[in-house]
Backbone as numpy.savetxt, mean C-alpha at the origin, in Angstrom:
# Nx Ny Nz CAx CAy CAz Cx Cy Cz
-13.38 6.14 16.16 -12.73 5.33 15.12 -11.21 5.38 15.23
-11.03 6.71 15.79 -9.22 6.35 15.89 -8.58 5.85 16.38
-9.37 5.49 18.06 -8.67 4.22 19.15 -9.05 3.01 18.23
-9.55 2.93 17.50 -9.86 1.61 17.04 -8.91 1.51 16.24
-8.64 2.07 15.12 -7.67 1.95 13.92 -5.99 2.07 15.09
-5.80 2.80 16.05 -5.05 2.53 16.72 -4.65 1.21 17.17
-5.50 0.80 17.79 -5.98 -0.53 17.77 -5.06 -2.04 16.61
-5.65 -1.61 15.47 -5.65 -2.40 14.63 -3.74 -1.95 14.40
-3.33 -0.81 14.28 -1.97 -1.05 13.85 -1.51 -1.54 15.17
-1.73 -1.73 16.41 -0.93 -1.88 17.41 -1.25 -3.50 17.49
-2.31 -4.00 17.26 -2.26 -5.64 17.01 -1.19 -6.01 16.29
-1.14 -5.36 14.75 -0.23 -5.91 13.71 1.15 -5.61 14.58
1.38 -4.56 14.78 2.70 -4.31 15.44 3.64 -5.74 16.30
1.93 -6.05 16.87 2.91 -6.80 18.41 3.14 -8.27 17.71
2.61 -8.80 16.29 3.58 -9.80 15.73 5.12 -9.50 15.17
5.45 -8.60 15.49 6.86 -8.40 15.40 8.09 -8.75 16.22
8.51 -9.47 15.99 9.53 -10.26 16.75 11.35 -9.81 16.65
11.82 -10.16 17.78 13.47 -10.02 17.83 14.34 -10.32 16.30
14.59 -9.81 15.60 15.29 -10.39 14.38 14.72 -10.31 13.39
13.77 -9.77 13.11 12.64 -9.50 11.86 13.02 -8.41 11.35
12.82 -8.76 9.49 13.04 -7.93 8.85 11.28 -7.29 8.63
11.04 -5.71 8.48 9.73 -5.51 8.60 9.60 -4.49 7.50
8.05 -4.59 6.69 7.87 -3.72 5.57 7.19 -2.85 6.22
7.53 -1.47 6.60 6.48 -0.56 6.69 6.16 0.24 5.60
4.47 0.05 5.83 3.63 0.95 4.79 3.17 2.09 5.19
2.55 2.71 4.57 1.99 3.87 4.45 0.50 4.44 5.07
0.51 5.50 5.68 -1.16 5.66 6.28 -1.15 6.14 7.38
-2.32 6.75 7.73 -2.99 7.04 8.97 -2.52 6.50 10.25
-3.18 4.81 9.57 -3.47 3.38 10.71 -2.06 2.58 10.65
-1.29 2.69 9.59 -0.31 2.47 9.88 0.60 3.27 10.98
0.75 4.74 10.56 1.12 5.62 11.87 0.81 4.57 13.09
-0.08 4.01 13.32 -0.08 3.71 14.62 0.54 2.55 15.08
1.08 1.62 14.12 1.72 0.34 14.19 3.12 1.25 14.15
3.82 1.92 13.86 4.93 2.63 13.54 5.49 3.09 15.47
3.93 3.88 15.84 4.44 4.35 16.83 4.23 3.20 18.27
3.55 2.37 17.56 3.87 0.93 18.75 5.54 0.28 18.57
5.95 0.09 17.50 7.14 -0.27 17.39 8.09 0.35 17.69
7.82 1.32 17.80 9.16 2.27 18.39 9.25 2.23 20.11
7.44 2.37 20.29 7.29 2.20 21.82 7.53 0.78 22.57
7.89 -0.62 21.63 8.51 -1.82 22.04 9.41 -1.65 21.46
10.46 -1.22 20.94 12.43 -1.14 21.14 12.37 -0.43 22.14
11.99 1.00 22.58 12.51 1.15 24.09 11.83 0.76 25.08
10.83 0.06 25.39 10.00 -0.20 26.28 10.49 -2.14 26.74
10.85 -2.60 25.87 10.83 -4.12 25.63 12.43 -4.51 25.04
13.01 -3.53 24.33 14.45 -3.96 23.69 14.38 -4.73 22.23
12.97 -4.06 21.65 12.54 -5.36 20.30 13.73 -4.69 19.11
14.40 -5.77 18.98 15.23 -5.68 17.47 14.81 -5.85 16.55
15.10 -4.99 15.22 14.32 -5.53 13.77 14.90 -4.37 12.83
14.42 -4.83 11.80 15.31 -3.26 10.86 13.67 -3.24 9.92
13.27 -2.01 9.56 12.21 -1.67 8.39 13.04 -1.33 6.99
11.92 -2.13 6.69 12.18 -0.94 5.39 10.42 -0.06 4.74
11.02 1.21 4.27 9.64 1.65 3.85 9.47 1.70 2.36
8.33 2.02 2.99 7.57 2.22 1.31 7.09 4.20 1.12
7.55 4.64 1.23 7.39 6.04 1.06 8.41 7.00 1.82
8.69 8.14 1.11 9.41 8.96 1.98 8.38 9.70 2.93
7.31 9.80 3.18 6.47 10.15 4.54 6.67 8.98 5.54
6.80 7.85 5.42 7.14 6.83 6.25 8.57 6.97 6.62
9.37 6.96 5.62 10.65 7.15 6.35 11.39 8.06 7.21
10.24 9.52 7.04 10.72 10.85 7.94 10.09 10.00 9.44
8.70 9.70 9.38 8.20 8.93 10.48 9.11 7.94 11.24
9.94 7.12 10.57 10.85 6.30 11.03 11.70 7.09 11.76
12.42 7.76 10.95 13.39 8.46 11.54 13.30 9.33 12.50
12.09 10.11 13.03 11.67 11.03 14.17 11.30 9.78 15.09
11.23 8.09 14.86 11.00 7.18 15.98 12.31 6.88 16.54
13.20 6.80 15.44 14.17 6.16 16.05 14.65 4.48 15.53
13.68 4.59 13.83 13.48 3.13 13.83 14.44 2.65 12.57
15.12 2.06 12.37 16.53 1.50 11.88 15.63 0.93 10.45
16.20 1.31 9.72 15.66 1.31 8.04 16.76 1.14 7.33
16.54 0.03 6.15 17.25 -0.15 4.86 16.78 -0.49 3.87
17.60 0.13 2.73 16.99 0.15 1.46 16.32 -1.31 0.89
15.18 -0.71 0.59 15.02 -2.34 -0.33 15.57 -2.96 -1.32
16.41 -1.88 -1.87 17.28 -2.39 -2.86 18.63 -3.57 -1.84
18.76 -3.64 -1.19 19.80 -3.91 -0.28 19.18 -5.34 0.44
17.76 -5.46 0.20 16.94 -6.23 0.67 16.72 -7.43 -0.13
16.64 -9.15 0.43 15.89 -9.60 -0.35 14.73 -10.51 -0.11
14.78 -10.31 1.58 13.40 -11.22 2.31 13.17 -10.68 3.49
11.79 -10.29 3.54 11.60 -9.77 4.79 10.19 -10.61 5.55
10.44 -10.55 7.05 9.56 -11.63 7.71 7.93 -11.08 7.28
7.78 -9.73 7.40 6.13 -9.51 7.62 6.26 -7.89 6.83
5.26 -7.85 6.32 5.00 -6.32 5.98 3.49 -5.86 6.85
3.97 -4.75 6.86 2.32 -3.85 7.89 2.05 -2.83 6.84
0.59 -2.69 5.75 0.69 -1.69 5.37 -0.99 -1.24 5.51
-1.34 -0.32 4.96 -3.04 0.24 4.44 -3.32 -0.18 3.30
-4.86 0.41 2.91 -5.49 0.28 1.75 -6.56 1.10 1.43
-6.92 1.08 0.47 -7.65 2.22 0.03 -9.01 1.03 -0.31
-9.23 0.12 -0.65 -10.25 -1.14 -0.74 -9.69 -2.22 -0.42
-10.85 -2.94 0.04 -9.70 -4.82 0.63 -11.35 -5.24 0.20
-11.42 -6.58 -0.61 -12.44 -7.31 -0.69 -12.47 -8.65 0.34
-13.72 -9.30 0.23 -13.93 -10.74 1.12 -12.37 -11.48 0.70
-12.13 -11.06 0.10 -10.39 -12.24 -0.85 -9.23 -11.83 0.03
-9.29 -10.64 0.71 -8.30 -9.97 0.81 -7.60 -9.46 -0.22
-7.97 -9.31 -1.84 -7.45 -8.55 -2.72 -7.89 -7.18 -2.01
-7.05 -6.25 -3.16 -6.50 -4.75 -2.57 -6.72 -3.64 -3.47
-7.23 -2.87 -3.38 -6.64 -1.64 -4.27 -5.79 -1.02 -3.83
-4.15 -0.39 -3.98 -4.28 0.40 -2.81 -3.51 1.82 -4.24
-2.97 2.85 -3.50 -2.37 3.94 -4.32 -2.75 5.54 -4.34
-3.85 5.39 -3.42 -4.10 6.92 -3.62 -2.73 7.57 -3.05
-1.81 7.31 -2.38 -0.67 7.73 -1.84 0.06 7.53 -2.52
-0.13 7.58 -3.75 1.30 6.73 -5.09 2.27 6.69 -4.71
2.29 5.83 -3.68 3.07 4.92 -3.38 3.46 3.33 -3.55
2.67 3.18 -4.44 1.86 1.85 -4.61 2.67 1.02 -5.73
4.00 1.00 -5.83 4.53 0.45 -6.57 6.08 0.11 -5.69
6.08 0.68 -4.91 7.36 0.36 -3.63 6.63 0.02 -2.26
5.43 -0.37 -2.50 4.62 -0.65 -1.99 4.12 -2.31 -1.61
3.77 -2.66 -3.46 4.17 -4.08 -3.85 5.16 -4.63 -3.49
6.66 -4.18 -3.97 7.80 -4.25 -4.08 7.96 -5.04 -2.50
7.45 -3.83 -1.48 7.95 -4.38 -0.16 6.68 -5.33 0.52
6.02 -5.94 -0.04 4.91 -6.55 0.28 4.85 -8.00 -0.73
6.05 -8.02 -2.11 6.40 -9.39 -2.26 7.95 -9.83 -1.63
8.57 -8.95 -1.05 9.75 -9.58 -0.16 9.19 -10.21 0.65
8.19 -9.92 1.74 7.54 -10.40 3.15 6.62 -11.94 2.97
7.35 -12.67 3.75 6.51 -14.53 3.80 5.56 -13.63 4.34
4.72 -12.40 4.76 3.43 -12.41 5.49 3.14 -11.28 5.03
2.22 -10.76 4.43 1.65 -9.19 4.15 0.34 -9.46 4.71
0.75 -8.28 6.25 -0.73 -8.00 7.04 -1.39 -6.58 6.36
-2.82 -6.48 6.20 -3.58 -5.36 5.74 -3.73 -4.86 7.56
-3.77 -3.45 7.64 -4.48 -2.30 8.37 -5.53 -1.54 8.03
-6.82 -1.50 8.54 -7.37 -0.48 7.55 -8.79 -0.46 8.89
-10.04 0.42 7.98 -10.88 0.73 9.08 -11.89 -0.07 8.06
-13.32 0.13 8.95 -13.94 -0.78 7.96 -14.76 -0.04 6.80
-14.29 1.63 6.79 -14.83 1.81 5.04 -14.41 1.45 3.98
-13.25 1.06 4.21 -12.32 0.43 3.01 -12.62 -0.89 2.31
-13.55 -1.75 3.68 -14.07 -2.92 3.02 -15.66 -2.57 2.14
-15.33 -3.46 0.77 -16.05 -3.60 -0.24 -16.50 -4.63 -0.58
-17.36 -4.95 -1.58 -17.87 -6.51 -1.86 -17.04 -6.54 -3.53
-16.79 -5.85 -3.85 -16.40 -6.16 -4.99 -15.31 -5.13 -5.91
-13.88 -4.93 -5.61 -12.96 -3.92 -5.98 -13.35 -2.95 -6.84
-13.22 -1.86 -6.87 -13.60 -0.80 -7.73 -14.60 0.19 -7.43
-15.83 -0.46 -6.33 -16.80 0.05 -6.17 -16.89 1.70 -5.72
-15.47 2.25 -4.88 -15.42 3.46 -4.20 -14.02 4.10 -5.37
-13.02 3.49 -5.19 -11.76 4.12 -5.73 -11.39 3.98 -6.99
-10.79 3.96 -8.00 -10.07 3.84 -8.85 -8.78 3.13 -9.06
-8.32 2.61 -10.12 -6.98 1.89 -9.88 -5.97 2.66 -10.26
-4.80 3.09 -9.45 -3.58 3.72 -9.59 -2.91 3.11 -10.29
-1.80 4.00 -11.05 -0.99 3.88 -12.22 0.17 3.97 -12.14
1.63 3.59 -12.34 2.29 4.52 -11.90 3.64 3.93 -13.57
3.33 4.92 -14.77 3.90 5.36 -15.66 5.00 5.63 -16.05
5.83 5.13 -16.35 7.14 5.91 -17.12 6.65 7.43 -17.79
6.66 8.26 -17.98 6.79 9.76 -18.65 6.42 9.19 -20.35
7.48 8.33 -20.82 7.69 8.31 -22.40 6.57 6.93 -22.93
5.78 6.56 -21.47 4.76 5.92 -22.20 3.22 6.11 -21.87
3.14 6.85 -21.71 2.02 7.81 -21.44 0.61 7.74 -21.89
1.08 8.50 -23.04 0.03 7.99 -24.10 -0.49 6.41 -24.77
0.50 5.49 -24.90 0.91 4.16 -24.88 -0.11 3.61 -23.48
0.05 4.04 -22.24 -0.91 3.27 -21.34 -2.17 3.41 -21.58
-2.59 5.54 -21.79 -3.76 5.84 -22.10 -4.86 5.12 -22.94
-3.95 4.74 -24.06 -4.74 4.10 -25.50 -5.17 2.61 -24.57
-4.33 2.03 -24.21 -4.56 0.61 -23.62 -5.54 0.57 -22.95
-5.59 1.35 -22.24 -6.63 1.54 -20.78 -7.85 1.58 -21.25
-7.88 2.42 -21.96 -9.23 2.76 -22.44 -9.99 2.00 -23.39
-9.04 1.25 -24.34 -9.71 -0.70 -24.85 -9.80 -1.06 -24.49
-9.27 -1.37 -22.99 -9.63 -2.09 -21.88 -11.09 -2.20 -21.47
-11.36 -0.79 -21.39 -12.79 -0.62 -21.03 -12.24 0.99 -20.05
-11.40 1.11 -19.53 -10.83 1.80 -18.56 -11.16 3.48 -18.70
-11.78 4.11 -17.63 -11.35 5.94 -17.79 -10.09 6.11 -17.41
-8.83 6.71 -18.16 -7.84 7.14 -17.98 -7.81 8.35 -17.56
-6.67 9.10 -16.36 -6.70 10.15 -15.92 -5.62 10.53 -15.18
-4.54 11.38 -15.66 -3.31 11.85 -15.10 -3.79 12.33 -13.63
-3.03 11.96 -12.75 -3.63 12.75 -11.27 -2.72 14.06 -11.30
-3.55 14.78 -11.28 -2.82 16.34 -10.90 -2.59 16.60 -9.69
-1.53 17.48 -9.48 -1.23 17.43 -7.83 -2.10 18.33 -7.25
-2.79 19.47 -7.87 -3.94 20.43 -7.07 -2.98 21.68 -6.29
-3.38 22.07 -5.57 -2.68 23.68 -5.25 -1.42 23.52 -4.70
-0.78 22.64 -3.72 0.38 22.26 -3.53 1.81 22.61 -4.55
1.23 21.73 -6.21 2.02 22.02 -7.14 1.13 21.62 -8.43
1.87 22.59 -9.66 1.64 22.65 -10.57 1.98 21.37 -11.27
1.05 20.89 -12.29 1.00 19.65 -13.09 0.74 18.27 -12.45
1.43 17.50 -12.77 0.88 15.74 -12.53 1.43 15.62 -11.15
0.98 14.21 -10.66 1.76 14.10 -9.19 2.89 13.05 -10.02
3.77 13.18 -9.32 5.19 12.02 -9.43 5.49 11.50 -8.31
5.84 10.23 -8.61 5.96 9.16 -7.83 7.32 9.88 -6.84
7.31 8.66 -5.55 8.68 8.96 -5.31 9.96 8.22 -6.00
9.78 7.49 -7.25 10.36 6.86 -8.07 10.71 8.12 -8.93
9.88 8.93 -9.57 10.27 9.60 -10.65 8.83 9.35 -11.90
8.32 8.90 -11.54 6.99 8.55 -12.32 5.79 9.11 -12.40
4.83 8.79 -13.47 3.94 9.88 -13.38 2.38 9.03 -13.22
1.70 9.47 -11.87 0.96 8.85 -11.46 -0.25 8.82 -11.68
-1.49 8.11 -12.92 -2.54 8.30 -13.13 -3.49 7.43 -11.85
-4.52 7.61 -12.86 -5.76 6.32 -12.22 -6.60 6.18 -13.30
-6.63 4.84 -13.48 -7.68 4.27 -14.37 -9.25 3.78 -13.58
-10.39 3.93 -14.07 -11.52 3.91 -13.45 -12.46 3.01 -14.19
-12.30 1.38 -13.77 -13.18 0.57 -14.68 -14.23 0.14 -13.93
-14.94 0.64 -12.75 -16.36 0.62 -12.30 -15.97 -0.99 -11.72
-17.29 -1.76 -11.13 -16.83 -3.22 -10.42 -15.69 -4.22 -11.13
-15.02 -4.07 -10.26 -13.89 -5.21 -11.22 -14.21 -6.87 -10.33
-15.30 -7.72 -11.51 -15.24 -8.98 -10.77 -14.43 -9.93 -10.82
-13.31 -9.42 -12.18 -12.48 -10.91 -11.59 -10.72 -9.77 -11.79
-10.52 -9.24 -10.43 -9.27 -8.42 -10.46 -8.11 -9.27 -10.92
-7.85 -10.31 -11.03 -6.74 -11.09 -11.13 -6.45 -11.22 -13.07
-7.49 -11.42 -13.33 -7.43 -11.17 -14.85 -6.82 -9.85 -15.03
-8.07 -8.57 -14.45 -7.05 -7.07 -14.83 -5.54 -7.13 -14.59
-5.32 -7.44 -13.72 -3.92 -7.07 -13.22 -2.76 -7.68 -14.30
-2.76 -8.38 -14.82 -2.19 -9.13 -15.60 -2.26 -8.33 -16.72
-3.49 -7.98 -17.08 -3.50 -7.10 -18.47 -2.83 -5.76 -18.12
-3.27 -5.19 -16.46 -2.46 -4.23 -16.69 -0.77 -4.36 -16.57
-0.60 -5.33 -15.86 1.23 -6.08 -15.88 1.68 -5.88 -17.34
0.55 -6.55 -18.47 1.45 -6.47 -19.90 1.71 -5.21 -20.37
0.89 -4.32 -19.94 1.16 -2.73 -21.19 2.60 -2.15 -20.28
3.19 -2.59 -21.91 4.53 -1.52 -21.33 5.13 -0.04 -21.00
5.34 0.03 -19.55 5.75 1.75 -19.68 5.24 1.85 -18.23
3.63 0.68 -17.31 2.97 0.93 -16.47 3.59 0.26 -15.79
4.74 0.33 -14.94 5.51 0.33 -14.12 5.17 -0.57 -12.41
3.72 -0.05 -12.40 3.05 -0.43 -11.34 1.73 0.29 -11.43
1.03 -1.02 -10.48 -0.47 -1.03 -10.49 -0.90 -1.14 -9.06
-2.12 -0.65 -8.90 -2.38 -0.83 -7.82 -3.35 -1.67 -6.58
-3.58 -2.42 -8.01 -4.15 -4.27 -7.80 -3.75 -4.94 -6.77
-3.95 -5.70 -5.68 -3.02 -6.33 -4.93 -3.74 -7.47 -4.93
-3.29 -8.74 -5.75 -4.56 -9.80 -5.56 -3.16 -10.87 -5.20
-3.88 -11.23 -4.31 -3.18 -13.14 -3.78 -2.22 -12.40 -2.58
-2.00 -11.04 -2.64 -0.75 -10.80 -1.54 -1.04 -10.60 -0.36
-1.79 -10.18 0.29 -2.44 -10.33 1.39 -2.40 -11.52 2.15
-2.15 -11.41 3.65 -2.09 -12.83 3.99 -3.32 -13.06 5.74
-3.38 -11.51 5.67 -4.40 -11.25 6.96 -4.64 -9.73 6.68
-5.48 -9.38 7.89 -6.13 -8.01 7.75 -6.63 -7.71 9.42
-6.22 -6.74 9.79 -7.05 -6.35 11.16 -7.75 -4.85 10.92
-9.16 -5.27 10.44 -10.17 -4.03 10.47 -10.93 -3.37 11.90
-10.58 -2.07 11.90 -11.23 -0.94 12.75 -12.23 -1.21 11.94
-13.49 -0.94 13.55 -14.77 -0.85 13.12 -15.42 -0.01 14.59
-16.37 -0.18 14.37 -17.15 0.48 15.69 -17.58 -0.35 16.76
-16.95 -1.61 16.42 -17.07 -2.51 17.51 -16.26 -3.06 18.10
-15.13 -2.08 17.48 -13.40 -2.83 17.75 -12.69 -2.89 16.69
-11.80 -4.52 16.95 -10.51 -5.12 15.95 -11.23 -5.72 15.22
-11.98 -6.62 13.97 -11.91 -7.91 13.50 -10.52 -8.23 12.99
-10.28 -9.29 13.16 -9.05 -10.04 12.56 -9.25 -11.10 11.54
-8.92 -11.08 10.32 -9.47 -11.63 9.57 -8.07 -13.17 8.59
């Protein structure tokens, strides 16, 4: 499975062109589109500047060699390459177990093209079925999302960071990162919206309409979708 997911980031990779601004995401399978791009600037002379979506991506950049700027500094970029944690027949998304998933979006609505990477456990028939939806909270509205979530229909649940560190995980924003758990979500585009209105939830980890392709690892190869 790993030449394959290799595979799949090194497809996405090689649409990268001389002069492109590029979103790199986060992951495994991304790693491997990361380390194709570095291996076409010195191999080929390919120009382009990234920007990331995580500080584990950006140490990665920087041990490549690969020229990064802030997204704040940013305001259109040609293509984003990222992962996912679920992708349906729609190409909607869950993504966030890496709560990262809110600079994530961010660099995935700059890009005219957001390509998915992923293997094929990630594909589902219907969002929700394996993961949960990530949260990512202001501190002072906390309780304020909790109550919402849970009229929603939603299980609310602070993610704790586990033996690493004591208490919640925080974003690399400064935020405090739950997951809400509402079992099959059949029409995600409605949730997302409801979760867009409660104020304080900063980011979600819904990705519906942004997707624009997908190259899934499988055991039979690439599909390209």
């Amino acid at each position: 499975m790993q030449n394959f997911k290799k595979q799949a980031g090194v497809a996405a990779a090689d649409l990268v062109q001389n002069g492109m601004g590029v979103g790199l995401g986060t992951g495994s399978t991304v790693f491997f589109a990361l380390e194709r791009l570095a291996e076409r600037t010195k191999n080929e002379g390919l120009k382009f500047f990234g920007v990331s979506t995580s500080f584990s991506t950006t140490l990665i950049c920087r041990n490549f060699g690969i020229e990064l700027k802030d997204s704040s500094a940013v305001r259109h970029l040609d293509i984003a390459i990222d992962g996912t944690d679920e992708i349906d027949p729609n190409l909607n998304l869950i993504k966030g177990r890496g709560a990262a998933h809110l600079l994530e979006k961010i660099v995935a609505s700059l890009a005219d093209k957001f390509i998915v990477v992923a293997d094929t456990s990630k594909q589902v028939k219907n969002l929700g079925e394996k993961v949960a939806v990530p949260l990512e909270i202001l501190p002072a509205a906390l309780g304020l999302a909790a109550n919402k979530v849970e009229k929603a229909g939603g299980e609310f649940e602070v993610r704790i960071a586990g033996t690493c560190k004591d208490g919640p995980v925080i974003s690399d924003s400064g935020n405090i990162i739950a997951d809400a758990k509402f079992g099959i979500i059949k029409d995600p585009k409605t949730l997302s919206h409801l979760l867009d209105e409660i104020p304080g939830i900063v980011g979600h980890g819904l990705f519906v309409g942004l997707a624009k392709e997908a190259f899934i690892a499988g055991a039979n190869g690439v599909s390209h979708i």
